[in-house]
C-alpha positions in Angstrom: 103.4 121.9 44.8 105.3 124.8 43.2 109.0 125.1 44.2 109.9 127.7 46.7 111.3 131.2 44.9 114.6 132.2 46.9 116.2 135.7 46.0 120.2 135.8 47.3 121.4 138.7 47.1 124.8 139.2 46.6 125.0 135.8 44.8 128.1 136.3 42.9 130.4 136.6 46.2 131.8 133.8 47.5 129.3 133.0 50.5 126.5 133.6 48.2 127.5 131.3 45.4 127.8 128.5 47.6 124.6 129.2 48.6 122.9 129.2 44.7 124.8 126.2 44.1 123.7 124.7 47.3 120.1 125.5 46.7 119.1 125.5 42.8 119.0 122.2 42.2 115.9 122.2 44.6 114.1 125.7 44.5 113.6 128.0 41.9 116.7 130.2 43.1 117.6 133.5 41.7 120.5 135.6 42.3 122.3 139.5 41.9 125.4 140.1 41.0 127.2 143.4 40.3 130.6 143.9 38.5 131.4 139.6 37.7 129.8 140.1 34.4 130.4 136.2 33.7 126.9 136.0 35.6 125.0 137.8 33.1 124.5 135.5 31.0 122.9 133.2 33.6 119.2 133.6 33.0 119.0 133.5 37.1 120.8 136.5 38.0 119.9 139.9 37.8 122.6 142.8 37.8 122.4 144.8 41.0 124.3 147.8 42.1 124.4 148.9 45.5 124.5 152.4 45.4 122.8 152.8 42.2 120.0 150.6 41.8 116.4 150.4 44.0 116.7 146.9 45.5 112.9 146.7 44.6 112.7 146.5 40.7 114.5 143.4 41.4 112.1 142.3 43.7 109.3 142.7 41.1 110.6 140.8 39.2 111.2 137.8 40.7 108.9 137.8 43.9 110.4 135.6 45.9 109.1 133.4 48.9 112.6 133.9 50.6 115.0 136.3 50.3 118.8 135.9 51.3 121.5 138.9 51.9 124.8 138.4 51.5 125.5 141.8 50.5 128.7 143.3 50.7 129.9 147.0 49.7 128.9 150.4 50.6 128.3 150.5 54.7 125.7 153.4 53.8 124.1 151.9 50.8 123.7 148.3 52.7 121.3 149.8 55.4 119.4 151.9 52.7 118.6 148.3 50.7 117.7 146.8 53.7 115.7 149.4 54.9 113.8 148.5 51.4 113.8 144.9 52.2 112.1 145.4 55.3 109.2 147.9 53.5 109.0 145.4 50.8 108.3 142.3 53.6 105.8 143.7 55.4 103.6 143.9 52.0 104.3 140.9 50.7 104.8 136.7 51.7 108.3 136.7 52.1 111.0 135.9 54.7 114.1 137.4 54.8 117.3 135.2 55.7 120.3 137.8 56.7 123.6 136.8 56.9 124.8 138.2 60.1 128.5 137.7 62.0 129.9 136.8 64.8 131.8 140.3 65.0 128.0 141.7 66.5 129.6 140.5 69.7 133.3 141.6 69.0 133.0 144.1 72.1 132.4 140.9 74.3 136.2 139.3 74.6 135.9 137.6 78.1 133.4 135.1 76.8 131.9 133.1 73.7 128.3 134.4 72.7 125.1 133.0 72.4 122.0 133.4 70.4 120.3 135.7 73.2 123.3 137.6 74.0 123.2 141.5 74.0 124.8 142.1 70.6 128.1 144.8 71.4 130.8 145.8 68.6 133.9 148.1 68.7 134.3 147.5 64.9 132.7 149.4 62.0 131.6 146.1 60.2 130.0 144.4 63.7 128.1 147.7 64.3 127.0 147.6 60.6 125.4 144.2 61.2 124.1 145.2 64.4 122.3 148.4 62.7 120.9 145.8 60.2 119.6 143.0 62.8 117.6 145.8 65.6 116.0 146.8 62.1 114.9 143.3 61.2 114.0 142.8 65.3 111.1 145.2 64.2 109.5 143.1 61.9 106.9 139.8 62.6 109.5 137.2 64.3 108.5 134.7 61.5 109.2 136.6 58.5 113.3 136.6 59.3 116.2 134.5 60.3 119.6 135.9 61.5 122.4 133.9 60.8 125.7 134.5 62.7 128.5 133.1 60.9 132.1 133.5 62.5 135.4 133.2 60.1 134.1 131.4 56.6 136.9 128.4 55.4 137.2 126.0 52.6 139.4 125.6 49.4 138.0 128.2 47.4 137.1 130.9 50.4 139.0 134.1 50.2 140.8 132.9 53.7 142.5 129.9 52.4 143.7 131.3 49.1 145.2 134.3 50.8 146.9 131.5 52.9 148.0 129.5 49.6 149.1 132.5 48.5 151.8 134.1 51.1 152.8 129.8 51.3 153.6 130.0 47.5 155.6 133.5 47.7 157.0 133.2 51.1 155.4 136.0 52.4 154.0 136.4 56.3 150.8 134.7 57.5 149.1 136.4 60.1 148.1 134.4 63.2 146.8 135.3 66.5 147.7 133.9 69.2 145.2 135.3 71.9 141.9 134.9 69.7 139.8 131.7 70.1 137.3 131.5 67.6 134.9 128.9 66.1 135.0 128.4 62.6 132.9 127.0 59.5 133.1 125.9 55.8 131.1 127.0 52.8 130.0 123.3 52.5 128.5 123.5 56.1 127.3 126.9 56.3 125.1 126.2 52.7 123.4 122.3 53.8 122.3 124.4 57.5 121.0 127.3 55.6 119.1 124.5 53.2 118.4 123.2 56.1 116.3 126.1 58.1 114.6 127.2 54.4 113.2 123.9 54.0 111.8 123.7 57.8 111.0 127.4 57.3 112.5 128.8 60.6 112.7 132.0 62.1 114.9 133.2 64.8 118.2 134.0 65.7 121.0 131.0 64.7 124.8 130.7 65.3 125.8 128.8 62.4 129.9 127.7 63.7 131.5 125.0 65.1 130.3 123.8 68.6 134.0 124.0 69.8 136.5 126.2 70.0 140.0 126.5 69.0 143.0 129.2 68.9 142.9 131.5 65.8 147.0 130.6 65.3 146.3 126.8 66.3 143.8 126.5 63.7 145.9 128.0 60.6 148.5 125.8 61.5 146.8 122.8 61.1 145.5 124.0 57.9 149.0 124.6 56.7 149.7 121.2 57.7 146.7 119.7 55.5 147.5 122.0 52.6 151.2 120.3 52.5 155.0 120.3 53.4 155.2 123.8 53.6 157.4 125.8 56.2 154.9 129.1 56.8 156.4 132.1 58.1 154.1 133.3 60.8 153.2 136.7 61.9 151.8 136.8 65.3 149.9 139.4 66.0 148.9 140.4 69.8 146.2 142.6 70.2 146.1 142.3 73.9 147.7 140.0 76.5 144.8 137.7 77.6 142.7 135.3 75.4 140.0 137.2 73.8 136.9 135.1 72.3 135.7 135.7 69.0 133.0 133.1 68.8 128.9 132.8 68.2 128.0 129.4 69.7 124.8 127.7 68.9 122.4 127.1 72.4 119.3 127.9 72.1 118.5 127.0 68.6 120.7 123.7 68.0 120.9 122.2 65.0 120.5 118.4 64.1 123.1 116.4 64.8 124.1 115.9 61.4 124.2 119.2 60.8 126.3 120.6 63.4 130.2 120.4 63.1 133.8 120.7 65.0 136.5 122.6 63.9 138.3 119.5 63.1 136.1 119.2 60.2 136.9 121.4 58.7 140.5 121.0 59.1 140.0 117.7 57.6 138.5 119.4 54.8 141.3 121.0 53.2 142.5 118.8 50.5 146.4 119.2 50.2 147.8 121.4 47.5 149.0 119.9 44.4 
């Protein structure tokens, strides 16, 4: 049986890497990447610019059975390659895997979301995803997968080194206190999405932690994992009252050994040397 072709888009960002290295010891995986030239001499990855190339040359050539955004850049230039990726579906066997976030429900503070939920957002980037998921809700429900993903951790993810970064110069952390979230790791997030490829499924999935936790609780314990550090904390109060932040998985659960609490990935963090 040939080997699945997968397509990530946006492979040379941190989410998408995980992802290759997740999947390309199994599929034939291919990836784009556009300024990190130390990708181009990986026979995998093809260069891709946003807002200069035709998403579709790249789709010639490599024709693959799924294809997986991560794209970031450009709001305007993001909806015209999907807009592609949706002509280029229809015509052809593939299934497109979108990674979505939980800011799609970032108007909804009162409550967690779910899968079904009525997607709302007061924020440029949420109603950038939004745009992008009604224009996949058009195509054949089994040719594409949105994945909600709330705030990304782990020891190489932008979040943490930003963290291990005002630690080592003393500078301000920002916390807030109000915002309960639910959180995942690169590790996680990559084993659930190799997960749904190899089951080939469709639908809408929240891929977070099944529980909740305060934005500033949760940074503090990752201080406290990363070392004997003394973190100067910035709180920062948007309102008064708790405000949710969170995409919690109901209708399409997981496996068991798939799904994960924040305290794992608390644990995660390896201390600093």
């Amino acid at each position: 049986m040939d080997k699945k072709k997968i397509l990530i888009l946006g492979a040379s960002g941190f989410i998408g890497n995980a992802i290759y290295k997740e999947l390309c010891s199994y599929f034939d995986t291919y990836g784009t990447y556009c300024s990190n030239t130390s990708f181009s001499k990986n026979q995998q990855f093809y260069r891709y610019d946003l807002e200069e190339d035709d998403i579709f040359h790249v789709l010639e050539k490599v024709n693959p059975d799924f294809i997986i955004s991560a794209l970031r850049g450009n709001f305007g230039s993001q909806i015209q390659a999907h807009q592609h990726l949706m002509e280029y579906i229809i015509k052809h066997e593939s299934k497109l895997y979108f990674i979505s976030s939980a800011n799609v429900f970032d108007a909804y503070s009162k409550f967690p979301s779910y899968e079904s939920d009525k997607t709302l957002s007061e924020s440029v980037y949420g109603r950038l995803k939004i745009k992008i998921e009604n224009m996949m809700m058009r195509l054949p429900k089994e040719k594409t997968a949105i994945l909600r993903v709330p705030m990304v951790f782990g020891n190489t993810s932008p979040r943490v080194k930003e963290i291990r970064t005002c630690l080592e110069n003393n500078e301000p952390i920002d916390v807030f206190p109000n915002l309960i979230i639910n959180v995942t790791n690169d590790d996680k997030l990559t084993q659930q999405i190799h997960y749904l490829i190899n089951r080939d499924k469709s639908g809408v999935f929240h891929l977070g932690s099944v529980d909740l936790i305060q934005h500033e609780e949760f940074i503090k314990e990752v201080i406290k994992r990363m070392g004997n550090f003394h973190p100067l904390l910035k709180r920062v109060f948007t309102t008064n009252e708790d405000r949710y932040l969170a995409a919690l998985p109901k209708d399409n659960k997981l496996p068991k050994n798939l799904r994960i609490r924040y305290q794992d990935i608390i644990d995660h963090h390896i201390t600093v040397d």
